[in-house]
C-alpha positions as CSV (number, residue, x, y, z in Angstrom):
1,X,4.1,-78.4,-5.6
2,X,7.9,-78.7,-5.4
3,X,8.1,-77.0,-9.3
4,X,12.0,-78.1,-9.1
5,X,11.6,-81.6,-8.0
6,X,9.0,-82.7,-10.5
7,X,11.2,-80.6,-13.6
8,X,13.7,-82.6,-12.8
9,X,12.3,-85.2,-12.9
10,X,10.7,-84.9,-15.7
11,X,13.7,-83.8,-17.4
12,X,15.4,-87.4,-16.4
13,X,12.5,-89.4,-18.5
14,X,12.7,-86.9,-21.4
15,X,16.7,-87.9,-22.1
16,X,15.6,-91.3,-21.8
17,X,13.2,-91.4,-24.2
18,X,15.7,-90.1,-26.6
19,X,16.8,-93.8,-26.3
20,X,13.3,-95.3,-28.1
21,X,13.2,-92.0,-30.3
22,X,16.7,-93.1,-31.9
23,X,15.8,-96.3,-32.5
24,X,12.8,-96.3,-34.4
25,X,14.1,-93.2,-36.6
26,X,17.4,-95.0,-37.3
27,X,15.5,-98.0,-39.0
28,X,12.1,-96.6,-40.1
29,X,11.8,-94.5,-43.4
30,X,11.5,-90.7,-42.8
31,X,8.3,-89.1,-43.0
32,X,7.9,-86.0,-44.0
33,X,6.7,-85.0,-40.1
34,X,9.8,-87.1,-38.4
35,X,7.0,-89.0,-36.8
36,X,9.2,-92.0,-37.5
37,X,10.4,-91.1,-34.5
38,X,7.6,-90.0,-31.9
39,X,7.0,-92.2,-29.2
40,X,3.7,-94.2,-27.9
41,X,2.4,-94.0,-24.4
42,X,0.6,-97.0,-23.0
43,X,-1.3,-97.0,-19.9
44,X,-1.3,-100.6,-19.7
45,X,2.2,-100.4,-18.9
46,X,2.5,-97.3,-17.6
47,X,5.3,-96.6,-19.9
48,X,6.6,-95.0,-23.1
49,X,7.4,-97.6,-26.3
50,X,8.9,-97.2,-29.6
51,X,7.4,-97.6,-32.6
52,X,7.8,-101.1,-34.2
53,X,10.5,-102.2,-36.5
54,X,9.7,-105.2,-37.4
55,X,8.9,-107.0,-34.1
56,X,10.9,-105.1,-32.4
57,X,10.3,-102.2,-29.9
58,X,12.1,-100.5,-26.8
59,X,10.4,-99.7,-24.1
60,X,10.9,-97.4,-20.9
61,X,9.1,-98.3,-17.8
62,X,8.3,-95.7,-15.5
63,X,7.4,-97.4,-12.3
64,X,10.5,-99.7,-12.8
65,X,12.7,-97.0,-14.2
66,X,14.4,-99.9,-16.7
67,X,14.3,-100.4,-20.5
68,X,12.9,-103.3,-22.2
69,X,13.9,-104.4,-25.6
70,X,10.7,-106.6,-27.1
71,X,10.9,-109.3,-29.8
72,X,7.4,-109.9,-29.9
73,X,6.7,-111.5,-26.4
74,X,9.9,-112.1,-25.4
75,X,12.0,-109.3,-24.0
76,X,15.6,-108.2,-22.3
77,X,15.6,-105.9,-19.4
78,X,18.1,-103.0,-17.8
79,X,17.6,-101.6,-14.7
80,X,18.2,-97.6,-15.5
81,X,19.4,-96.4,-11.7
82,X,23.0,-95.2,-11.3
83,X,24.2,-95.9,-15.2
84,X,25.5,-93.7,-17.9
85,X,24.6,-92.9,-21.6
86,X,27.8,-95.1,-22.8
87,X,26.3,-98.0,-20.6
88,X,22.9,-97.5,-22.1
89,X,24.0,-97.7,-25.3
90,X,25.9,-100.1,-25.3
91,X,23.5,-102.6,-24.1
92,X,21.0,-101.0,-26.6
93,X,23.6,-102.0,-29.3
94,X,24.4,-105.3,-27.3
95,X,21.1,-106.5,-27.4
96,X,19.9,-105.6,-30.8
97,X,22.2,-107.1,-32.3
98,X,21.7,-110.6,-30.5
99,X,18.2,-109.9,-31.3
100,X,19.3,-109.8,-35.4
101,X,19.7,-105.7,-36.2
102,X,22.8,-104.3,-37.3
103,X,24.1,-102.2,-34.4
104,X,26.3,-100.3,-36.6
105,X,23.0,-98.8,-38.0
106,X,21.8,-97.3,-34.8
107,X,22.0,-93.6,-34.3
108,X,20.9,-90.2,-32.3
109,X,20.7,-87.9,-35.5
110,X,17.2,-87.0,-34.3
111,X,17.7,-83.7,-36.2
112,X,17.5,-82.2,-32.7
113,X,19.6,-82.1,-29.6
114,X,18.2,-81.2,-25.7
115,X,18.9,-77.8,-24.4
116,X,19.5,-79.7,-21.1
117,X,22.4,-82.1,-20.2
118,X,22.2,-85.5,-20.5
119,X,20.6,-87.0,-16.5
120,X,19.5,-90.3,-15.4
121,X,18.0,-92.0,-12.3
122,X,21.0,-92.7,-9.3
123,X,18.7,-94.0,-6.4
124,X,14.6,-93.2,-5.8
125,X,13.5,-91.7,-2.3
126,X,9.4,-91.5,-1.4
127,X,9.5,-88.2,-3.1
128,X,10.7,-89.5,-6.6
129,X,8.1,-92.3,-6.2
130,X,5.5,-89.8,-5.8
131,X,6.3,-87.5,-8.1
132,X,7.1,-90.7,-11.0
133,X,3.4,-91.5,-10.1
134,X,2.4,-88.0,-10.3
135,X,3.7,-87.5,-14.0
136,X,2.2,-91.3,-15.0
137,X,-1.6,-89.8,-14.0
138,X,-0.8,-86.8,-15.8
139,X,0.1,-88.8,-19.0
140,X,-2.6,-91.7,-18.5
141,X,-5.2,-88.5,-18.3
142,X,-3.8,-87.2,-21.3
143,X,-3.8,-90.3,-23.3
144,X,-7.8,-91.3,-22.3
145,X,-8.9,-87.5,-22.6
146,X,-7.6,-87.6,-26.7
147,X,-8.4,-90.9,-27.2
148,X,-12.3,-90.1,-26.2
149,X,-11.8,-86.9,-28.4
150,X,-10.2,-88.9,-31.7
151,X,-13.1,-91.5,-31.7
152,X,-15.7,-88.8,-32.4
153,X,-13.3,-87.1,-35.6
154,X,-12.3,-88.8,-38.6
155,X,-9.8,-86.5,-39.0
156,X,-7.8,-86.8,-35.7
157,X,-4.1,-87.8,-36.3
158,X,-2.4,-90.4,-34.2
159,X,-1.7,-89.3,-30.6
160,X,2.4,-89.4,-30.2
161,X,4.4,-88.2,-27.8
162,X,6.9,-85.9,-29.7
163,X,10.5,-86.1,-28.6
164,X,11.6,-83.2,-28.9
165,X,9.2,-81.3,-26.9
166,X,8.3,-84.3,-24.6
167,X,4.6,-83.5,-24.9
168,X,1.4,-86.0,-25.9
169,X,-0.3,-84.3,-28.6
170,X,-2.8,-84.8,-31.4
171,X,-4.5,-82.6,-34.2
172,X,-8.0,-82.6,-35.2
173,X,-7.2,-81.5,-38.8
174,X,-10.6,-79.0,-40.0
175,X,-9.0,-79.0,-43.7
176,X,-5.8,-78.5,-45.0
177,X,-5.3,-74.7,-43.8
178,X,-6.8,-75.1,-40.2
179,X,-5.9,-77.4,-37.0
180,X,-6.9,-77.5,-33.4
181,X,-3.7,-79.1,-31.3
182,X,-4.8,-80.8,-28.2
183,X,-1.9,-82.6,-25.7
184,X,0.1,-82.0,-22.6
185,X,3.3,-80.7,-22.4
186,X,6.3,-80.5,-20.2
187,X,7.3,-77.5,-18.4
188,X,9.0,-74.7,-20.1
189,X,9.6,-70.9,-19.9
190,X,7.2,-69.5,-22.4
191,X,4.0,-70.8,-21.1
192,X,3.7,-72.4,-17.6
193,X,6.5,-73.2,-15.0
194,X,4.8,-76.8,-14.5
195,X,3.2,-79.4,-16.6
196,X,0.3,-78.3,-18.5
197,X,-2.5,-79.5,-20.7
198,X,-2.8,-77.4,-23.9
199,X,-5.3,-76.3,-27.0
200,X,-4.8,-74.4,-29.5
201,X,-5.3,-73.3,-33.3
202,X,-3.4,-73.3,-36.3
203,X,-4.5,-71.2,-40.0
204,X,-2.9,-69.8,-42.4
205,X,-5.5,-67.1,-41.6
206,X,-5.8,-64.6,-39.3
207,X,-7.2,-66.0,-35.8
208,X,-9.4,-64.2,-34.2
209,X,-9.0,-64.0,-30.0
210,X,-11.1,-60.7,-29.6
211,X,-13.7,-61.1,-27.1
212,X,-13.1,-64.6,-25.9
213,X,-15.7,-65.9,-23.7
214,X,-14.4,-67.3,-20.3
215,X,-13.5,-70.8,-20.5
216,X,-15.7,-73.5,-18.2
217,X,-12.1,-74.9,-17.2
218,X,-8.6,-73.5,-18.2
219,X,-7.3,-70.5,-19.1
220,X,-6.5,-68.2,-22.0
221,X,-2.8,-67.6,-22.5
222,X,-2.1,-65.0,-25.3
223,X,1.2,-63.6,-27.0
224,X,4.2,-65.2,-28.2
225,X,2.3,-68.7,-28.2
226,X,-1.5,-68.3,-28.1
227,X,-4.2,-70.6,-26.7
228,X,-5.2,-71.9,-23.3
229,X,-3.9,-74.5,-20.7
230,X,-5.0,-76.3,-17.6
231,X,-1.9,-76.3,-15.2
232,X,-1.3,-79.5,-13.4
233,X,-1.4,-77.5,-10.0
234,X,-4.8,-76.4,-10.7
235,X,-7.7,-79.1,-9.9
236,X,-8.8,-81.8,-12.4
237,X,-9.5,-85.2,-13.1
238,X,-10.4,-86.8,-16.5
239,X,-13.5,-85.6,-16.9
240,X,-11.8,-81.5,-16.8
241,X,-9.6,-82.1,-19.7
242,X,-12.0,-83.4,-21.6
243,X,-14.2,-81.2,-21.5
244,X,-11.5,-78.6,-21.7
245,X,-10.3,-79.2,-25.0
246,X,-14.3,-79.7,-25.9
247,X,-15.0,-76.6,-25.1
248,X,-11.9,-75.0,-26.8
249,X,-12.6,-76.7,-29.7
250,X,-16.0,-75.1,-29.9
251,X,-15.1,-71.6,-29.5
252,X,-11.7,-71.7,-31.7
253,X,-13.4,-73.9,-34.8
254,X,-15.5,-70.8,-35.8
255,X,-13.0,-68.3,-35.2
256,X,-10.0,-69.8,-37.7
């Protein structure tokens, strides 16, 4: 796998999601999570979307590489390739407000800012293509994998994609001093070069990872961030993650 390429690529989706994150959190009312502001992914579309305000929501399509502003059915569209964050948002501001929001009330103080600078799409070769479809399977098998995994708990928490860390997560909440976290996440330098899907545990006791049996699929990763993943280089389908963060769940519930 070309570990720069897809990064990169990666990277260009994550500072344009920043777009949808801004939006909803600049008319929604804080929660005490900032989940105002964490993103949906739908397979449908094969795209991330805003939450809702009102009947309004933004999306960003990956196949087409545009934005869509919804108002209900009805929607305005910008095609990404070759333009800047200025041209962005000002057709963000543009069409919101012919749409009936106040412009002036649209903001990026996400309470966060991207280690990386700002990058967009200029032109798409076979390799982009590839690699855009590439990271949509990798969110689509996210997406299923927790969905399946949130119908069997009542106590699963809605499956965001946070944008801060770019990653599709969830949390099966065992009571209010324990959680098993179950996503994907983007590449970064403390865990795995690539894309990965994660599971881990949270207490505000002591875990205990003596003696972990082997895992059926994944691996173990334990030191500054402890848990286990399943690279996106390594083989899997649906079915694999799945049972991955089944299997993770069942050895980590008894141990926290």
């Amino acid at each position: 796998m070309d570990q720069f390429h897809i990064n990169t690529i990666q990277n260009k989706f994550h500072h344009l999601s920043q777009y949808l994150a801004a939006f909803s959190n600049s008319f929604l009312t804080k929660k005490e999570d900032d989940s105002q502001s964490a993103l949906i992914w739908s397979i449908e579309k094969s795209a991330l979307q805003s939450q809702k305000v009102k009947d309004f929501y933004i999306e960003l399509n990956y196949k087409d590489i545009v934005l869509r502003i919804y108002r209900e059915s009805e929607y305005k569209e910008l095609d990404l390739l070759g333009l800047t964050h200025s041209g962005i948002d000002s057709w963000i501001r543009e069409t919101i407000s012919d749409y009936g929001l106040s412009a002036g009330n649209f903001h990026y103080n996400l309470g966060f800012k991207l280690e990386t600078d700002f990058d967009t799409f200029v032109a798409l070769d076979t390799d982009d293509e590839k690699i855009i479809f590439q990271l949509i399977e990798e969110r689509n098998i996210a997406q299923r994998a927790l969905e399946k995994l949130k119908s069997n708990y009542n106590n699963a928490t809605t499956i965001y994609v946070w944008p801060h860390h770019f990653d599709t997560g969830m949390l099966i909440n065992i009571d209010k001093e324990k959680d098993i976290g179950l996503g994907y996440a983007i590449a970064d330098t403390e865990v795995n070069k690539l894309p990965y899907y994660y599971a881990y545990a949270w207490s505000n006791n002591t875990i205990n990872y003596a003696q972990l049996p082997n895992l059926k699929n994944g691996n173990w990763v334990l030191g500054n961030w402890n848990g286990a993943i399943i690279s996106v280089e390594d083989n899997y389908d649906l079915n694999t993650i799945e049972n991955f963060y089944i299997d993770f769940s069942t050895i980590l519930i008894k141990r926290i």
